[in-house]
PDB file with one MODEL, atoms N, CA, C and O in Angstrom:
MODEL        1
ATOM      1  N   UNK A   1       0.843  -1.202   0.000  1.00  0.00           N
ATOM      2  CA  UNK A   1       0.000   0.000   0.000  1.00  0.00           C
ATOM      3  C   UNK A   1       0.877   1.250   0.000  1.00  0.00           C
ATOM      4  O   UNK A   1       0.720   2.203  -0.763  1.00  0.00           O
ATOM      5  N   UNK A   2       1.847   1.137   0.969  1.00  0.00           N
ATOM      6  CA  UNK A   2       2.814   2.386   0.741  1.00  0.00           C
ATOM      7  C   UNK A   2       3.763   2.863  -0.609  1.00  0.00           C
ATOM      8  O   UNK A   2       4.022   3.982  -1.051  1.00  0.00           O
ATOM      9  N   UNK A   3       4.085   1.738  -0.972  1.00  0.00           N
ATOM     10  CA  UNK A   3       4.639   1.579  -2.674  1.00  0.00           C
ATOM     11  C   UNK A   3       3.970   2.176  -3.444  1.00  0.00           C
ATOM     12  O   UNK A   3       4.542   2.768  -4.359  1.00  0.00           O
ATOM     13  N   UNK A   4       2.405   2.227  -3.324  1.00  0.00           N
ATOM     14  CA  UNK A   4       1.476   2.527  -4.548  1.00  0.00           C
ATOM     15  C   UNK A   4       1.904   4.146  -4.305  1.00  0.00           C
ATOM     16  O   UNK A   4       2.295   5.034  -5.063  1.00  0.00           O
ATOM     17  N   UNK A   5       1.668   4.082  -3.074  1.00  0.00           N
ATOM     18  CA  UNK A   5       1.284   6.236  -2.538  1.00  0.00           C
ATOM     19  C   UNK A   5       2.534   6.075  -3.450  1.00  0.00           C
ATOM     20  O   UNK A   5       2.520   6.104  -4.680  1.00  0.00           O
ATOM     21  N   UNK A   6       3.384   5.939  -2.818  1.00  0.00           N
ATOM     22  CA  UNK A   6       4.762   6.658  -3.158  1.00  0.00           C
ATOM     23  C   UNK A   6       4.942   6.495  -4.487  1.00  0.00           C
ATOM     24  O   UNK A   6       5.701   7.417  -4.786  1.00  0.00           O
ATOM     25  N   UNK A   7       4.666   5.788  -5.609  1.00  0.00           N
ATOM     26  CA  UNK A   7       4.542   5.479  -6.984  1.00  0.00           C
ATOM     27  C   UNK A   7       3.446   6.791  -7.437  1.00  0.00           C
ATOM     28  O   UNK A   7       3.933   7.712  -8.091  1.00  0.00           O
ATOM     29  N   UNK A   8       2.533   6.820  -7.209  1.00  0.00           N
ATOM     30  CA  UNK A   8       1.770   7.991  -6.937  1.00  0.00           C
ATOM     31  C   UNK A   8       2.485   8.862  -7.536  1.00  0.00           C
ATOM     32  O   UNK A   8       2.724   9.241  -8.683  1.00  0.00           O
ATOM     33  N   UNK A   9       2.844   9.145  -6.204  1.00  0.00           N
ATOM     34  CA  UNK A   9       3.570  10.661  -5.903  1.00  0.00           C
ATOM     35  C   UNK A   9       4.786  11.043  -6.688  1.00  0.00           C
ATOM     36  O   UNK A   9       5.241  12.122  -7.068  1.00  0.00           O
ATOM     37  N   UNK A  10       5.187   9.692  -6.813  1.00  0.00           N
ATOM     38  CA  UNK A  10       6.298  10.441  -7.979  1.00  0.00           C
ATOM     39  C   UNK A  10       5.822  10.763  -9.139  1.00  0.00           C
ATOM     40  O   UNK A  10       5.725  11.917  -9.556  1.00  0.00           O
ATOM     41  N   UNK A  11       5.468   9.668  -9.779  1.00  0.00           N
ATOM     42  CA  UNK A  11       4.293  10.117 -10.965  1.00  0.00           C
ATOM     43  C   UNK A  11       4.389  11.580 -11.185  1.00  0.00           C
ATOM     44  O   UNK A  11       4.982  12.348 -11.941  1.00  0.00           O
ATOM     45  N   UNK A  12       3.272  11.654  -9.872  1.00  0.00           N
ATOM     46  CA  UNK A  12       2.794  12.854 -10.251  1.00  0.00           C
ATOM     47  C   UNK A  12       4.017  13.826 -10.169  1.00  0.00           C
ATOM     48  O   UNK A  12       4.225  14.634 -11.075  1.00  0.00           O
ATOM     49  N   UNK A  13       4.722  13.745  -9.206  1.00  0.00           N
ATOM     50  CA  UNK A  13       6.075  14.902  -9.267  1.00  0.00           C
ATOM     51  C   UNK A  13       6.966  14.987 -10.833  1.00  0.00           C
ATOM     52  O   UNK A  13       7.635  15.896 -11.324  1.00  0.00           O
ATOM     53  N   UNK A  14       6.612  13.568 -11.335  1.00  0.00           N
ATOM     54  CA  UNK A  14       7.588  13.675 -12.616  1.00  0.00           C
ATOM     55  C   UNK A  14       6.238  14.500 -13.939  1.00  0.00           C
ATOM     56  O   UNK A  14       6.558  15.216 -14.888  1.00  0.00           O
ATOM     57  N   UNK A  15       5.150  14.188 -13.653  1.00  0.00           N
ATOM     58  CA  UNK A  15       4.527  14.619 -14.739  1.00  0.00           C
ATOM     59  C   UNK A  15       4.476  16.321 -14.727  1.00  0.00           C
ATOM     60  O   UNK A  15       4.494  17.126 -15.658  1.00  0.00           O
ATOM     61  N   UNK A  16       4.404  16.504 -13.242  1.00  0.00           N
ATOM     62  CA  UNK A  16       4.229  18.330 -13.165  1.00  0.00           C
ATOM     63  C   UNK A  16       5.733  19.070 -13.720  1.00  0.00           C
ATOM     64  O   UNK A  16       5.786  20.229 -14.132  1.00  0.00           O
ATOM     65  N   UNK A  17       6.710  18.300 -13.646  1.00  0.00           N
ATOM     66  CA  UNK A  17       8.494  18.847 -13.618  1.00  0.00           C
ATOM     67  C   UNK A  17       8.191  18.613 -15.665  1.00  0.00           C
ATOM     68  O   UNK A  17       8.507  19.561 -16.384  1.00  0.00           O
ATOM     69  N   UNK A  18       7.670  17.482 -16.234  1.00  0.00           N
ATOM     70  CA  UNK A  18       7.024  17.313 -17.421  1.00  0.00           C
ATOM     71  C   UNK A  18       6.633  18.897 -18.032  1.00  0.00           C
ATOM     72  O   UNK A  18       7.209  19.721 -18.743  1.00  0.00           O
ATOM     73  N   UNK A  19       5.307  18.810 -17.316  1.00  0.00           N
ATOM     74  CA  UNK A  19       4.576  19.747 -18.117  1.00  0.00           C
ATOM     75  C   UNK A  19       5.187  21.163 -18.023  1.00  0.00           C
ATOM     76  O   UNK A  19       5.063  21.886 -19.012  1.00  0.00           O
ATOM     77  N   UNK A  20       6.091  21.820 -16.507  1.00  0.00           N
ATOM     78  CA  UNK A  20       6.426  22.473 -16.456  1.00  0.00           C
ATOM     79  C   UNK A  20       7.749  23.030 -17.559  1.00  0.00           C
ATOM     80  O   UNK A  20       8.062  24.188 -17.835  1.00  0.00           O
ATOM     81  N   UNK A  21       8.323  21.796 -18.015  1.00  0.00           N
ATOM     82  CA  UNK A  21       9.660  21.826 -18.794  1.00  0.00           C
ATOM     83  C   UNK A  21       8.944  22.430 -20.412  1.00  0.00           C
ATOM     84  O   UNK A  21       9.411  23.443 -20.933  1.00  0.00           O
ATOM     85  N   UNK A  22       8.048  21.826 -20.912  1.00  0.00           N
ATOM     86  CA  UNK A  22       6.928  21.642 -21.869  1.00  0.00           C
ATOM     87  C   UNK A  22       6.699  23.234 -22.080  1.00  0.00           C
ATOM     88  O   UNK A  22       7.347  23.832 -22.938  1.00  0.00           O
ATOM     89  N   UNK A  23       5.942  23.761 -21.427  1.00  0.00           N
ATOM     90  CA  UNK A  23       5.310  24.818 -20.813  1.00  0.00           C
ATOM     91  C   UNK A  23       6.447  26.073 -21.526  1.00  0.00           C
ATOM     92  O   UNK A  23       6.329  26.819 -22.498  1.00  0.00           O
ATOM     93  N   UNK A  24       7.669  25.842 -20.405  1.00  0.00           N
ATOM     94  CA  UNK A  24       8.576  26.881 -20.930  1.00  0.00           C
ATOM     95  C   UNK A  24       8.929  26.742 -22.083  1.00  0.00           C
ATOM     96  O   UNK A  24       8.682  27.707 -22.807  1.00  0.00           O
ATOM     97  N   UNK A  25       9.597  25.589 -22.704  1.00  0.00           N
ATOM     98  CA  UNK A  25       9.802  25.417 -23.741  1.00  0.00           C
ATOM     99  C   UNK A  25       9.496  26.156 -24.891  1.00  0.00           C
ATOM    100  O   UNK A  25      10.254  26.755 -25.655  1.00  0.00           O
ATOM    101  N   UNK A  26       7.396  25.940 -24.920  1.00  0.00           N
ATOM    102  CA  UNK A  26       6.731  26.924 -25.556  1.00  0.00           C
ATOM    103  C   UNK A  26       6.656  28.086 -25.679  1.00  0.00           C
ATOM    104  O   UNK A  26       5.820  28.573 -26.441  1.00  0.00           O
TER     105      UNK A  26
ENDMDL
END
């Protein structure tokens, strides 16, 4: 159960550092 959160959470930390890179880019 703790694996998932933390799988989660990175996820999500890698998709926002993603969109943010994306973002400027544009």
């Amino acid at each position: 159960m703790l694996w998932i959160t933390m799988g989660k959470q990175h996820f999500t930390g890698v998709l926002c550092v993603v969109i943010s890179k994306f973002l400027t880019y544009l």
